[in-house]
N, C-alpha and C positions, 0 to 999 in steps of 0.2 A: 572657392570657399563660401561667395553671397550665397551660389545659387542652394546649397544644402539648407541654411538659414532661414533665407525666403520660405524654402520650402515650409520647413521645421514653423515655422510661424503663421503660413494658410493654415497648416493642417491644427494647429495648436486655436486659434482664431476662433475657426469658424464649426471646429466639428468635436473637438474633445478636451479644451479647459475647463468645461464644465463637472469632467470626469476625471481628471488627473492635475494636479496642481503642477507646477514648473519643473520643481526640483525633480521628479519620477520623472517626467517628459523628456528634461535634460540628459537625464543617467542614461534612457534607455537609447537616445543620438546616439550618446558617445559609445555604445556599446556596440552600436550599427559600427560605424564608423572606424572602431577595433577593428573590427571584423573583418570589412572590407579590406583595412589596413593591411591586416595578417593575408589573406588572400592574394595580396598586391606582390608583398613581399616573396609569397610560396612561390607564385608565378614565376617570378625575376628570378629566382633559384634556378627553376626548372626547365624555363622557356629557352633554353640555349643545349636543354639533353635531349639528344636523339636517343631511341633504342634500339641500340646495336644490334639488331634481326640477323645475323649471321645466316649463311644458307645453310638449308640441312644436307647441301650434295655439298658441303666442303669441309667436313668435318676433322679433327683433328689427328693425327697416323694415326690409324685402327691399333697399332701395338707401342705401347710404350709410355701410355699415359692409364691413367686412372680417375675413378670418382670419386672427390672427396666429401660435394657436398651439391646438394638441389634445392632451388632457390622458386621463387615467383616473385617476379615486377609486377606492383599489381598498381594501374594506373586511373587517375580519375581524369576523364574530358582530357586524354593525352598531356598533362601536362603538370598532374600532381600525381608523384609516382613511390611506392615506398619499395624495397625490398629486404634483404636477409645475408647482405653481401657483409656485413658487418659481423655476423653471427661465425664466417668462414676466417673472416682475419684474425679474429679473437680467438679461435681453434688454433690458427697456427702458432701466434705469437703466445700461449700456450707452450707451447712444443720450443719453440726456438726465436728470438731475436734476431736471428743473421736473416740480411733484404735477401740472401740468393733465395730464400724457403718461399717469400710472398713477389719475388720476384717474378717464380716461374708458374703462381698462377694463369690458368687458361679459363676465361670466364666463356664459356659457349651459349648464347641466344639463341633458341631456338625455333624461333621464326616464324609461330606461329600463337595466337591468340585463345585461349583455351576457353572461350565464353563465344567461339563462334562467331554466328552470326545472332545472338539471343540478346548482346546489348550496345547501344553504342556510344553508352557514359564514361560504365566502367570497361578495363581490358586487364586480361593475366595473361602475363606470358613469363614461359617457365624457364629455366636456365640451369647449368651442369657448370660446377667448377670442378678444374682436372690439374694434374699437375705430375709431371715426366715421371715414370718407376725407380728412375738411379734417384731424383731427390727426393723420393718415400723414402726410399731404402733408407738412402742417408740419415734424415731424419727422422727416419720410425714413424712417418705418417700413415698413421690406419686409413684405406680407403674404405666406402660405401662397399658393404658386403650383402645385406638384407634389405628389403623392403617392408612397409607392412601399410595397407589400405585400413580407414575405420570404414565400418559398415555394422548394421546391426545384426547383421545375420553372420559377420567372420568370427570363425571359431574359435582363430589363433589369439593366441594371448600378446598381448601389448605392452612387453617388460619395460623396466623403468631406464633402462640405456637406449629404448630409441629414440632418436633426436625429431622434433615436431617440424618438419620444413611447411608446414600449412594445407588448407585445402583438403583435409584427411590424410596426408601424406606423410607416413612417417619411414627412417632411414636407419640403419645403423653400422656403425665403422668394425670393422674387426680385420685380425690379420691371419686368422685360423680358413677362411673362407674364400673359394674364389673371389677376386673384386671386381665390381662392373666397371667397364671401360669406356660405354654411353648409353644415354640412355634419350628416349625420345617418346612421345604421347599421342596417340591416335584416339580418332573419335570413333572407336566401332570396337568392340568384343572381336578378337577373329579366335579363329582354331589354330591355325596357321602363321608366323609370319614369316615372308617370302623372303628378305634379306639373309642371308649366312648368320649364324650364332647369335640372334633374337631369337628373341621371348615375349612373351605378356606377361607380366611379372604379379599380377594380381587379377581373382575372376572378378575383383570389385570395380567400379571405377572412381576415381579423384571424386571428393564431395565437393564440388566448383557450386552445384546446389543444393539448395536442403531436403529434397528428397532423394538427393544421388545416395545418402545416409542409406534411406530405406529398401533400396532397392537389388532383388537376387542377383543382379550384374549377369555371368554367364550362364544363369541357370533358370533365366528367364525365360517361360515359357511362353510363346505368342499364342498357343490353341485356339485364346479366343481373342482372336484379331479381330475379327467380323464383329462383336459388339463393343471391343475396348480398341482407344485411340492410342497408340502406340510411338506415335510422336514426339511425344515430349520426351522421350529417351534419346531421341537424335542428336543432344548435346551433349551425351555420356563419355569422359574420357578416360582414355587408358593407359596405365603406362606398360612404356617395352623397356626391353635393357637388354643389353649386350655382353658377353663375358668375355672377356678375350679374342683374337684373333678364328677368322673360319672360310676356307677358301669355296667358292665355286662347286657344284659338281659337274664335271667333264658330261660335255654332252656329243654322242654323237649322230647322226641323222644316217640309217641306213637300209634301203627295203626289207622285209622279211618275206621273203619268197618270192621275191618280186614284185611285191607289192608295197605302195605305202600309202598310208590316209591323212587327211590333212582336212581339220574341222576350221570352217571361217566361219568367229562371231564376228559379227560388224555390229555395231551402235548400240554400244550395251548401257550408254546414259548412264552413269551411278553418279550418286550423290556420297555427300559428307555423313548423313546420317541413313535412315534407312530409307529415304527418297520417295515422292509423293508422283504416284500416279499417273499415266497421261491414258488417257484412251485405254482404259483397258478391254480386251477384249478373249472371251465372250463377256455378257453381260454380269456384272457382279450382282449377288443378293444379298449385299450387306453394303452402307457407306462408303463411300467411293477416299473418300478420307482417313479411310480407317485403313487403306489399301497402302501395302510397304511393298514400294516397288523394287526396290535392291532385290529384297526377300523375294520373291518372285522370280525377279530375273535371272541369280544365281541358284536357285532350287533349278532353272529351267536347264542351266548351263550344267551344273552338277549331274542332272538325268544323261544327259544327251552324251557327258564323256563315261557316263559310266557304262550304259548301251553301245556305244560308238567302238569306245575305246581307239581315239588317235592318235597315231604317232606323232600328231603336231597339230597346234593350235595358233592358229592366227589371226589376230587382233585388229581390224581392219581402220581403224577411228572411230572417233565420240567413243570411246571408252570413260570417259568424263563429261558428265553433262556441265562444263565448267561453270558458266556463268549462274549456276544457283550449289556451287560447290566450295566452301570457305577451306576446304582440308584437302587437295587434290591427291596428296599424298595416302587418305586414308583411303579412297576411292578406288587407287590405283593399287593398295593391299588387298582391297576387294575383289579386281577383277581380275587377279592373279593366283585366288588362294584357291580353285577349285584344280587348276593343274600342279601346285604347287604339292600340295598334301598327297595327288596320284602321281607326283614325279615325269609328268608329262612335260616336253617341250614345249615351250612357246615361243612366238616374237610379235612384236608389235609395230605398228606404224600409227601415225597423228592424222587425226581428223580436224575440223572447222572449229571444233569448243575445247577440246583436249584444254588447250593453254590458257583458258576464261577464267580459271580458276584461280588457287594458289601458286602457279608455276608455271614457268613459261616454258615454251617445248621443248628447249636445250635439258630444260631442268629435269623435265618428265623423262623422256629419252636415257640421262644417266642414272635414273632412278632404275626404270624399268629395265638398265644392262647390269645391275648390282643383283638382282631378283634373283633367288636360285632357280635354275632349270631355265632361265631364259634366254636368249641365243639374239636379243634386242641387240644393235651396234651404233652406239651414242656418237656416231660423226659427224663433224663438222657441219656439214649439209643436208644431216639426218637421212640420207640416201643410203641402202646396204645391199648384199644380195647375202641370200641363204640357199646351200649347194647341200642335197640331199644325194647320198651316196659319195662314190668318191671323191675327193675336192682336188683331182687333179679332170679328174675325165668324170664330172659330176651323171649320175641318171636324169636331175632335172634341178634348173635354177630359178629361185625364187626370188623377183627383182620388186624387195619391199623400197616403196617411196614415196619421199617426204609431198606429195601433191596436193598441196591442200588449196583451199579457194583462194586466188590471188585480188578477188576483189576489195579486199582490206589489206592494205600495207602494211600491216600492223602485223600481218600473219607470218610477212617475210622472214626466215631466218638470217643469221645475219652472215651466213657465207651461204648463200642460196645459189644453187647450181640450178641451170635451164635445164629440165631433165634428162631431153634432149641430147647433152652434151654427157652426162651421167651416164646412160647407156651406150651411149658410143665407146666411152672411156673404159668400159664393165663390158666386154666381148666373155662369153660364155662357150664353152664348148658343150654343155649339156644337150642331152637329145631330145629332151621339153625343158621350154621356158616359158615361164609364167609370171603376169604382171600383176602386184598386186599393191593396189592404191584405194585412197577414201574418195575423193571427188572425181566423178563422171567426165571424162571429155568429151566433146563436143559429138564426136562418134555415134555416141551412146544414144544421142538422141535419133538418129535414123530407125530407131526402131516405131516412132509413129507412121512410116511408110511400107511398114511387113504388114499383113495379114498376119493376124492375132494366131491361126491356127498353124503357123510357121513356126513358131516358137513356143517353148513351154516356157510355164508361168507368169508372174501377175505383171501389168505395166497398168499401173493407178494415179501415178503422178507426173507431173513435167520430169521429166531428167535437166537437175540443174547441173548443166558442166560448167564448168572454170570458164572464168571469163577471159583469160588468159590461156594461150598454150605455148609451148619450150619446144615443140616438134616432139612431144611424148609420142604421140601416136607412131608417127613416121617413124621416131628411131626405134620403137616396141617390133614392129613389120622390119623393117633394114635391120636387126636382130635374130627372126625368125622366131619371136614370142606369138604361142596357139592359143592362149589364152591369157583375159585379164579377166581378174574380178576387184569389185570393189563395195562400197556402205552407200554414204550420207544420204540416199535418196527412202525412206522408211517400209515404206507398202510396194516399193518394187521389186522382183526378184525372179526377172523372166533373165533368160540365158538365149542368142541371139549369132549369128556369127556377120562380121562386117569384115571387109577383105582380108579375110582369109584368117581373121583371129576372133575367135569366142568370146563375145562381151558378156558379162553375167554379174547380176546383185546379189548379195549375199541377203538380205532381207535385216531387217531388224532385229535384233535378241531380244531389249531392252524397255521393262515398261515404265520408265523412267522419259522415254522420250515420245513423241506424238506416234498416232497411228492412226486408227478414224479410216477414210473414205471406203463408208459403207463398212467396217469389220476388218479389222485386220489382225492375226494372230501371229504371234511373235516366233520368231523362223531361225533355223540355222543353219548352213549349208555345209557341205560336206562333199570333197573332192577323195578319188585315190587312184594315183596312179599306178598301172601295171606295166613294168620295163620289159617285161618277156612278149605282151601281145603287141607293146606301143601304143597306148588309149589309155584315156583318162574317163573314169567315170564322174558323176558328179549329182546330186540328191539331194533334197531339206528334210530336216524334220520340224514340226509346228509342238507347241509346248504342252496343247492341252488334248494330242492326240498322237503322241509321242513313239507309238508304235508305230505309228506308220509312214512307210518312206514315200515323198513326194516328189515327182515331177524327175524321174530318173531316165537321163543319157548319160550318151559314152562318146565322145570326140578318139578320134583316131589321132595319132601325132602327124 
């Protein structure tokens, strides 16, 4: 209590009673001092609420619940928070008085921060209340049936029953209408979204800023990229919604005349927004800033399956540049939606950053086995195998694995099998089997002791293999696997054979991640095997020269 006074009396002394008599000088203390007061108090409120970030991979039964109402937590300096959860009670007790109706409230957080990485004062994070179909029924609670975005340029009209949930987001209840069953917000515009019975429910996106207002949303033209900065849309969210239950499409994997083709991207780096550049190459004639690297890397990916056309696509790691990625989830919508809209198969396995981001690998993993058309297997030890042809006497197995760099502890799964022991336990009968991982083993590095003209294509960097090994190699050979391929290393992508199995990099996709020594254009390899001759062929194509096939052999089985 002196020390305010003291103060309050330097400062009155020596520098301003000459300009303020007491009585003002006093009021404007006590008004400090309010202030503070009230602050004190907000804090004490607050300083004991967590926010309940619920995960998005645990969401509540896909059938049987509904949306009544969408919300935003919107928080200052974490610890002064308001939301809209009052506005939902008031609706019910409306309706009915009986505790079973606000009983059976499910408030869902949705676990992610919709200001990104853009502030770290304030934060929004948005939230879905739901509540079981027998106690709608019951009670005639109209669930969320419409949505509706402001924007200046939306055509639809904005009637006086939609309800304002914030943010430009408006809602409305009706019982004439399918109702949505959840609903969730990504930072990217797609065409596509890859989970069953989603949607983007508007081409606008949430007004989170004040030019989100102004902006064409999905009809945004980039033309002119090269003189305009296109960044600042990187924070653009959007929402999705789901309408009821929707299963899986049945996939099967089986040659067509004996043949099948199998595209490996490896390190395709995507960001949250539309992702800034690394080394691009050839040289750019516009701002290297202005350069949207996402946009690049899936134009590159989009050509190659439309040319190629594979009967599977495989994901080899860094599919997430994580650690400059706040959305992993929207990322991972990304690097999905080009097989997804051509109904191509895929599967995936985890790289070094995968899990830097929003989501740890467990997390990624059950996302990516939700995905339609994808053949991903979210277990335990993230270790799987994928059998092309028959899955009792397969043509050829594909042993996807969790091998990521074990020089961070941090990276460990937490039922992590020695891989080693994984293929031992996964006996295959297939007549090729093929190993496909993100980090290099130790192996891999013998190729500084070949004569370069031994092998085709590029060897530009160290081959960093794991510092750590499980006996992969040993158990891949006591297997009888001809081939591995794998990523993380960027500018390599020479193919090599070491006792008796085909080591090969699939090269970089991705101009999101580094490239450099001396030029390196962004690659993507492409295997297929033929079950009638026994051999595997195997080829790249480069993005900015895309007709032409590079660097082509054929391994015998």
């Amino acid at each position: 209590v002196q020390l305010p006074i003291a103060f309050y009396n330097f400062i009155y002394n020596h520098y301003i009673s000459h300009m303020l008599n007491k009585k003002i000088l006093r009021a404007i203390l006590y008004l400090l001092v309010a202030m503070v007061a009230t602050c004190i108090v907000i804090y004490t409120r607050h300083r004991n609420e967590t926010i309940p970030l619920s995960s998005l991979l645990s969401p509540s039964p896909e059938h049987g619940h509904v949306v009544i109402d969408v919300g935003f937590k919107t928080c200052w300096v974490s610890t002064i928070c308001t939301d809209s959860i009052k506005r939902t009670y008031t609706f019910l007790e409306n309706i009915s008085k009986e505790k079973e109706l606000t009983d059976s409230l499910q408030i869902n957080h949705l676990g992610k921060d919709l200001l990104g990485s853009s502030s770290y004062i304030k934060k929004i994070f948005p939230y879905e209340v739901k509540i079981p179909v027998e106690i709608a029924n019951k009670y005639k609670v109209t669930p969320i049936s419409q949505f509706y975005v402001e924007n200046v340029n939306n055509d639809d009209t904005l009637t006086s029953d939609f309800i304002d949930a914030g943010y430009g987001l408006h809602f409305k209840r009706s019982v004439t209408i399918s109702p949505y069953t959840d609903i969730n917000f990504i930072f990217s515009s797609l065409q596509t979204n890859p989970t069953p019975g989603w949607e983007q429910v508007s081409k606008f996106p949430l007004v989170i800023h004040k030019s989100d207002f102004y902006t064409n949303g999905t009809d945004t033209n980039l033309i002119d990229f090269k003189s305009t900065n296109y960044h600042s849309l990187d924070h653009q969210v959007y929402l999705h919604a789901k309408k009821g239950g929707s299963d899986k499409t049945n996939v099967s994997l089986k040659p067509k005349n004996g043949k099948f083709k199998v595209a490996q991207v490896a390190d395709l780096h995507l960001l949250t927004g539309f992702g800034k550049c690394m080394d691009p190459f050839p040289e750019l004639d516009y701002p290297v800033e202005n350069c949207l690297a996402d946009r690049d890397t899936m134009s590159f990916v989009d050509e190659l399956l439309e040319m190629e056309k594979p009967d599977l696509v495989i994901l080899t790691g860094d599919q997430v540049f994580g650690p400059y990625t706040y959305d992993t989830e929207t990322a991972l919508f990304k690097a999905v939606e080009p097989m997804v809209k051509r109904e191509i198969p895929y599967a995936a396995i985890l790289g070094n950053h995968d899990h830097e981001g929003s989501l740890t690998k467990s997390e990624i993993m059950e996302l990516f086995e939700k995905f339609e058309y994808s053949l991903t297997k979210s277990t335990p030890d993230l270790n799987y195998l994928i059998n092309i042809g028959d899955p009792e006497r397969p043509d050829v197995t594909l042993y996807m694995l969790e091998a990521a760099n074990i020089r961070n502890p941090k990276q460990l799964v937490k039922n992590f099998t020695p891989q080693g022991d994984f293929i031992r336990n996964h006996h295959s009968e297939a007549e090729f089997k093929m190993g496909v991982f993100h980090i290099p083993t130790k192996e891999f590095q013998d190729v500084r002791f070949r004569d370069p003209n031994s092998y085709l294509g590029s060897y530009r960097e160290w081959v960093m293999a794991r510092n750590m090994e499980e006996g992969l190699f040993q158990a891949l050979n006591e297997e009888g696997v001809k081939l591995i391929t794998i990523g993380q290393d960027h500018v390599n992508d020479f193919c090599f054979e070491n006792q008796g199995i085909n080591l090969c990099y699939g090269g970089a996709s991705g101009y999101g991640g580094y490239a450099g020594f001396g030029g390196y254009e962004r690659r993507i390899r492409l295997f297929e095997f033929d079950t009638q001759k026994k051999e595997v062929s195997t080829w790249k194509r480069v993005h900015h020269d895309i007709d032409k096939i590079v660097d082509f052999e054929t391994f015998a089985y």
